[in-house]
N, C-alpha and C positions, 0 to 999 in steps of 0.2 A: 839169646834173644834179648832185644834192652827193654827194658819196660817205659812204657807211654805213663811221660808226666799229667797229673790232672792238672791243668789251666787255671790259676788264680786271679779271680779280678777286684778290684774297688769302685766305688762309687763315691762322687765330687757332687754336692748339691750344692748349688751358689743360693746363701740364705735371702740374699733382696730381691732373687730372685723366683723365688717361693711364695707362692700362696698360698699357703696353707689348702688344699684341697685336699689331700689325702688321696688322688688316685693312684699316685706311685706306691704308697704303702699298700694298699686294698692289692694291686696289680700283683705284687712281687710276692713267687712262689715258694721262697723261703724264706721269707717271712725278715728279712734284715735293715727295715726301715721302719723308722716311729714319728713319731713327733717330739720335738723339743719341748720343754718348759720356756725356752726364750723366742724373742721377740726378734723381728729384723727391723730396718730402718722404718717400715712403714708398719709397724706393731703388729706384726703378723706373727704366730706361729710360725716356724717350719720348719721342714720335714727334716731329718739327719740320718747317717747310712750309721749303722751301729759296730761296724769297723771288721766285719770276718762273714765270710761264706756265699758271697756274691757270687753268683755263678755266670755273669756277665749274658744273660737271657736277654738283655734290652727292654723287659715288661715295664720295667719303672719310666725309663726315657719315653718309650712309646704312648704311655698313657699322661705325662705331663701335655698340661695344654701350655705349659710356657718355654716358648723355646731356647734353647741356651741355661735353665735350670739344673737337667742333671748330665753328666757326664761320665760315663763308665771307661774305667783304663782296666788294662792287662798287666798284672803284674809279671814281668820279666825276672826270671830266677838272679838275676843281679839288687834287684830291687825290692827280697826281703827287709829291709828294716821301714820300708816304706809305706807299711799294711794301712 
């Protein structure tokens, strides 16, 4: 019997495109989004993926109000080094 891989994903937030709102962090159920201490081009806070355990649920993309902001990929077992 082969054993079912669990599924790894990441998260891409584009900083200028960030407003600082925080619903993506409030939304995500495991808790692997913060806020930065830096600024984007329009002196904004915002929000950073803190780099392991994304479970690719969509909560964060679905709760930004800014579209093109976050972007979740699947990590392809070729594409270990890329976490």
């Amino acid at each position: 019997m082969s054993e079912k891989k669990k599924k790894k994903f990441r998260i891409n937030i584009t900083p200028d495109e960030c407003k600082g709102c925080g619903r993506c962090i409030y939304s995500c159920p495991v808790k692997v989004l913060s806020l930065t201490n830096k600024v984007n081009s329009m002196g904004i806070v915002y929000a950073q993926y803190n780099g392991a355990d994304c479970i690719g649920c969509g909560s964060c993309f679905y709760a930004c109000p800014e579209p093109g902001a976050i972007t979740i990929y699947e990590i392809k077992p070729d594409e270990k080094g890329k976490e």
